[in-house]
C-alpha positions, 0 to 999 in steps of 0.5 A: 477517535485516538489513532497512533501512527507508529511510521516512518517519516515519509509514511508516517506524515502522509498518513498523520496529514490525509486523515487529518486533512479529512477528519470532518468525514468520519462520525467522531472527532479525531486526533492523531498522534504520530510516533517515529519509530526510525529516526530517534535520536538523528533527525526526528520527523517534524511533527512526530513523539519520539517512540522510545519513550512511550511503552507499547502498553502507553501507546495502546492505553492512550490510543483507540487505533494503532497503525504500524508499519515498523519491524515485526518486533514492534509491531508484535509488541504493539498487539500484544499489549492491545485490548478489545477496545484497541484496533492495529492496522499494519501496512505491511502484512507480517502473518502473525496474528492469525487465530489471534482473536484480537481486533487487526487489519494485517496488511492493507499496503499496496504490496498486499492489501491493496493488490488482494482486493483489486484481484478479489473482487477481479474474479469473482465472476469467473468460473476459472483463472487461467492467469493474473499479471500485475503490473506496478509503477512508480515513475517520475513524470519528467526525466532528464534522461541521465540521472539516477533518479527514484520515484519518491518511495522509501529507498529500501523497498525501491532497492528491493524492487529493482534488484529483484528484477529477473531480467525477464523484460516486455514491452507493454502498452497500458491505457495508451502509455508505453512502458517497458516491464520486468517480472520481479521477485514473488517474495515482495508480494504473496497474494492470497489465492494460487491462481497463477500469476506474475508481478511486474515492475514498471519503467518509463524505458529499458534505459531508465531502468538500467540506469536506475538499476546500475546506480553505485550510488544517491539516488535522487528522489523526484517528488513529482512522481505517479502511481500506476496499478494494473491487474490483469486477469485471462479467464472463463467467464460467463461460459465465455474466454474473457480477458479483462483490466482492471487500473488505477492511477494516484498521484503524488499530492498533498506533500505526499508521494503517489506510493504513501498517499496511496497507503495512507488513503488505505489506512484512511478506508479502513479507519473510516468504515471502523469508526462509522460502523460500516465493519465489524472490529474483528481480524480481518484480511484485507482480501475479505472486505467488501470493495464497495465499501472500501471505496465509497469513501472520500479515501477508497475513492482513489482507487475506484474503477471498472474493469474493461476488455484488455 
């Protein structure tokens, strides 16, 4: 089994070492090839080809599965040069190749894949949703109290994430940890269903996040540093008014930040259940997997828990 890995640097080797690292798990040898697709020609991530001197046709040809998480434009060019014997997963969903035919997993990141499964398989025994809140985190597990510091996530996404705050803030206490939550923007994830909800960024304090919030400047990146994801969900269920809670938490390990080992043990599942003949090769939305599949194996188990009585 070829797999390309068409990433940035951080991404791209968490990916590249996961998979590697569990390779004796799939049915089929397999060998990575990892393409950085964002510091060509400044500071090339050890280890990965330079993109800009294959062809998406290249890469397709030489390669069985293609994980992308690069601009619309690349990712584009990447699915049109597939075959049916090619797969593409995309971490980040682009809404492009719907109706397509061709064999694409569009988005099984955190910010979508991920997510939308958690709430699937959340409701599916509700007769009715009266609300859904998620609650997101990176946080560093020690803090000096002063520095502007990020929790290891791509810096881009971690600006985005704070400047999209509403300053609409509440005090929550989640599996006996105090946080405090600000509602963010809804452009950074847009689930697949219209229950109603919110989507929240957690902080280790109000102080934490206004200092992260107001930094002008570096912010220092704590490798040391946790992923929590909780849903939620207010309903009927069983005729009965139900309140319940679904969390995960990953952690940073095997050099990897919580936010990239979590995407990477998501692009790991889907290889997985593709090369083991538990799914078909089709388009696929992550919403539509089967959560027991996706966490029966060593990489989905990560994410594996129950829901319990908020």
């Amino acid at each position: 089994m070829r797999v390309a890995i068409v990433c940035n640097g951080q991404l791209g080797s968490a990916i590249r070492n996961v998979i590697t690292r569990q390779k004796n798990r799939f049915n089929t040898d397999v060998v990575c090839t990892w393409f950085d697709d964002t510091s060509v020609g400044k500071t090339l991530s050890e280890g990965a080809l330079p993109f800009s001197n294959f062809t998406p046709e290249d890469i397709a040809q030489n390669h069985d599965y293609i994980v992308s998480n690069s601009d619309f434009g690349v990712t584009h060019a990447l699915a049109n040069a597939m075959t049916e014997h090619n797969t593409l997963i995309t971490i980040n969903r682009t809404d492009m190749f719907h109706g397509t035919g061709k064999n694409i997993v569009d988005g099984v990141g955190v910010f979508s894949g991920l997510m939308d499964m958690m709430s699937a398989v959340m409701v599916e025994e509700y007769s009715s949703i009266d609300r859904m809140d998620y609650y997101v985190g990176m946080n560093p597990n020690m803090w000096d109290g002063k520095t502007p510091i990020s929790p290891n996530l791509d810096p881009q996404l971690y600006r985005e994430i704070v400047q999209s705050g509403t300053e609409h803030f509440t005090e929550v206490s989640l599996r006996s940890r105090n946080y405090i939550a600000e509602t963010i923007s809804h452009s950074l994830y847009l689930p697949y269903h219209n229950h109603d909800y919110t989507l929240n960024w957690l902080y280790l304090s109000k102080k934490y996040r206004d200092i992260i919030h107001n930094s002008k400047g570096h912010l220092y990146n704590h490798t040391d540093s946790y992923l929590d994801i909780f849903c939620n969900i207010n309903g009927t269920k069983f005729k009965q008014p139900q309140n319940e809670l679904y969390y995960t938490r990953v952690p940073a390990t095997q050099g990897a930040s919580a936010w990239h080992y979590a995407e990477a043990c998501c692009v790991g599942s889907w290889l997985w259940q593709f090369s083991n003949g538990e799914i078909e090769k089709k388009e696929w939305h992550p919403k539509d997997a089967d959560w027991g599949l996706f966490t029966k194996n060593i990489f989905g188990k990560r994410f594996q828990a129950a829901p319990i009585a908020a």
